[in-house]
N, C-alpha and C positions, 0 to 999 in steps of 0.2 A: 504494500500500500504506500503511496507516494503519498510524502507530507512536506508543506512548508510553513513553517513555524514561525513567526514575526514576534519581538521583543524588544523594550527599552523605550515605548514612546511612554509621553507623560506631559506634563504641566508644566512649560517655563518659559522664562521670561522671556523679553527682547535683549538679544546679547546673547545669550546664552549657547548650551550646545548639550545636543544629546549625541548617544551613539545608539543607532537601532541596527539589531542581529536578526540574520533567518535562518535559520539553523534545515537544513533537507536530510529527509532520507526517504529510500525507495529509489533513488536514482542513480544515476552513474554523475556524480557532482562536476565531477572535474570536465568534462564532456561540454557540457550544458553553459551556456550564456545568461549568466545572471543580470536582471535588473530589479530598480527602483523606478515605482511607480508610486504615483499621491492622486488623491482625488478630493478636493474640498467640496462644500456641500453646494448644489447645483449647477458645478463643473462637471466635467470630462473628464476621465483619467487622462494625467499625461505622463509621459517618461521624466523621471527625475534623473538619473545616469544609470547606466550597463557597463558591464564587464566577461570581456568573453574569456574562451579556455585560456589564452595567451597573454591573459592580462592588461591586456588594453581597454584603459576605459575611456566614456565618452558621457558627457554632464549635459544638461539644457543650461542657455544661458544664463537663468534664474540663479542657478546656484552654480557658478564655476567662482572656483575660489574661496568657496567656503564651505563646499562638499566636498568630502571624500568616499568614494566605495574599493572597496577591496573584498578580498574573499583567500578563505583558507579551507585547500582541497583537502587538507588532514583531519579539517575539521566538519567537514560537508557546511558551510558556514559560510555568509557572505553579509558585510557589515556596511554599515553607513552613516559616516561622521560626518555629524552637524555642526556649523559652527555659525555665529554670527547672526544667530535665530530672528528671523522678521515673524512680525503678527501674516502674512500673506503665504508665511511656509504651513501655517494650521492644513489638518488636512489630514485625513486617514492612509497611512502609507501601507503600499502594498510590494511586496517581493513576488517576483515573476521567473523562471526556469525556461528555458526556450530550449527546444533540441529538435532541428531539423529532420531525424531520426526518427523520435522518439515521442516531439510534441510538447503541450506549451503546460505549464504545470501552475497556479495560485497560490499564496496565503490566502489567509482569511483576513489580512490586515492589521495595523496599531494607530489607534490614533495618537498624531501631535498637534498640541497646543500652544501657541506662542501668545502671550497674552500677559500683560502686567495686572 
């Protein structure tokens, strides 16, 4: 059974910085193209940044330079450090698995709150 597990949103300030984790199993991790996606409330999901097998990643303009994604294939694990938190990053964030192979896989979501 294929799972992705989303962790670490919560309640903070402007300025601030989280780190949210999504932990997979059921897949081949290393394989698979991880992203961040957000969706705030009567918006669109959009792509927040991706990271494929080779490490490369790639941000929307929104947050380049204040986001980081990375990912650990030891850990089936792929992370995403916030920084420099605006009230406009609120938003329920989702982690996404793509494998042209294989197919596209969800969390269920964490919501974050940027809010004084």
């Amino acid at each position: 059974q294929v799972q992705l597990v989303e962790s670490g949103g919560g309640l903070v300030q402007p300025g601030g910085s989280l780190r949210l984790s999504c932990t997979t199993s059921g897949i081949i991790f290393s394989i698979y193209h991880m992203g961040w996606y957000r969706q705030a409330p009567g918006k669109q999901r959009e792509l927040v940044a991706g990271i494929g097998s080779g490490y490369n990643p790639n941000y929307a303009d929104s947050v380049k330079g204040r986001f980081t994604i990375s990912r650990d294939n030891a850990k089936n694990t792929v992370y995403l450090e916030m920084n420099s938190l605006k009230p406009e990053d609120t938003a329920v964030y989702y982690c996404k698995g793509s494998s042209r192979l294989y197919g596209d896989y969800w969390g269920q979501g964490t919501q974050v709150t940027v809010s004084s």
